[in-house]
C-alpha distance (Angstrom), angle and dihedral (degrees) to the residues before:
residue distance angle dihedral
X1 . . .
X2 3.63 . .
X3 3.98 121.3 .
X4 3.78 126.9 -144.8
X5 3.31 127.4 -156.0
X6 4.21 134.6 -150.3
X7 4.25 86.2 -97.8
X8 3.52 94.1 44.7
X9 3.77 102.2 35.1
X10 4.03 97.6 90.5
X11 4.05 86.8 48.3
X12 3.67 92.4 46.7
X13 3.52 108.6 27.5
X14 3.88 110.5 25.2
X15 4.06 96.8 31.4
X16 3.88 94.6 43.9
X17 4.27 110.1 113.9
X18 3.87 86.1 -146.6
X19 4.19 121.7 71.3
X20 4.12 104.3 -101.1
X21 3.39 118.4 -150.9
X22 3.68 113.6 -150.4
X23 3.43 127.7 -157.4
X24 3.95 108.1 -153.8
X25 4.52 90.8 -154.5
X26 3.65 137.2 157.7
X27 3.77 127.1 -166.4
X28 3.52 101.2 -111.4
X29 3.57 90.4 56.2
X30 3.98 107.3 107.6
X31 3.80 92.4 -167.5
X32 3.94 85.6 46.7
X33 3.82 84.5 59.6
X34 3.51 98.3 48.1
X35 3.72 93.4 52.7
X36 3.84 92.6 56.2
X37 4.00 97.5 95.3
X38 3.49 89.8 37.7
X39 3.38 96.1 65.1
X40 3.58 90.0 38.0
X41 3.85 93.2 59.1
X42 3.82 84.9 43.1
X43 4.01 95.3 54.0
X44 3.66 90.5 51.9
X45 4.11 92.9 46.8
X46 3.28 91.5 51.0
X47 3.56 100.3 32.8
X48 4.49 99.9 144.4
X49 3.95 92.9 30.0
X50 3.87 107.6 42.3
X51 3.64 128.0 38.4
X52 3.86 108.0 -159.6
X53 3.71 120.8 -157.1
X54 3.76 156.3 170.9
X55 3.74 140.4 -114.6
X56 4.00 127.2 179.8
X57 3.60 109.6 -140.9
X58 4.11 92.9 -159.2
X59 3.62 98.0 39.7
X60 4.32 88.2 45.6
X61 3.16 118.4 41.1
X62 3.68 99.9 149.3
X63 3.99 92.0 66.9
X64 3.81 87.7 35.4
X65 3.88 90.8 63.2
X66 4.09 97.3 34.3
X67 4.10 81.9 63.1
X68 4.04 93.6 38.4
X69 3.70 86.2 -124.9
X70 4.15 106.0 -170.9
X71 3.96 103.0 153.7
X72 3.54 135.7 43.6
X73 2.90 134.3 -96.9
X74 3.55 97.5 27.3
X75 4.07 115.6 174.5
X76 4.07 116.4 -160.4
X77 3.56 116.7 -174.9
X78 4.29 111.6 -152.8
X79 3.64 117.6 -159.7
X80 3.78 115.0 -174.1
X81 4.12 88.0 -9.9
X82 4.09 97.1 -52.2
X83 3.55 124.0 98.1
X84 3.95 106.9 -117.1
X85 3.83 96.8 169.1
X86 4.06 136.2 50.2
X87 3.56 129.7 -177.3
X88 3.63 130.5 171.4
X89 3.64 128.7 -155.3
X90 4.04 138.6 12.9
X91 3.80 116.8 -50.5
X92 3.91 140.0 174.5
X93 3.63 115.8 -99.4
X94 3.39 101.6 -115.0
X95 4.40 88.5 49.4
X96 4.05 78.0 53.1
X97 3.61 96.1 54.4
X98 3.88 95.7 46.7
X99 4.06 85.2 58.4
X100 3.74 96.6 46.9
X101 3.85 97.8 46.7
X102 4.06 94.5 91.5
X103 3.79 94.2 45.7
X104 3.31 97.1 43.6
């Protein structure tokens, strides 16, 4: 799964032409951990409609704060370079799917 960064965050996030879902993580977030294959499997699903990414809460703060990111993981879901979605907190695949499939 691909990682942005806060200086390539508005290229790959806000300028994509597919939604992004960003996972706002940190890695010593248990709950950030477990969601790692499910976002994996997710990615490949929806490989063409979804582009699923990740953000480092220590190593960007600037983004971090722009989003008022408190709890981890956080998931945003940008559509045409605005977030349209929030979710907070770890969550089965198939939960995560049922939440994306408005915005996506």
């Amino acid at each position: 799964m691909a990682e942005v960064t806060d200086a390539s965050f508005a290229a790959e996030v806000i300028g994509a032409e597919l939604p992004v879902l960003v996972e706002f993580t940190a890695d010593w977030c248990p709950p950030c951990r477990q969601m790692g294959p499910v976002l994996a499997a997710l990615a490949e699903q929806e490989a063409g409609r979804l582009r699923v990414v990740q953000l480092d809460v220590d190593r960007n703060p600037a983004t971090t704060n722009a989003y008022k990111v408190l709890s981890m993981p956080t998931f945003i879901v940008f559509r045409d370079g605005e977030p349209v979605r929030s979710m907070v907190g770890a969550r089965p695949k198939r939960r995560l799917l049922e939440e994306l499939a408005d915005v996506v």
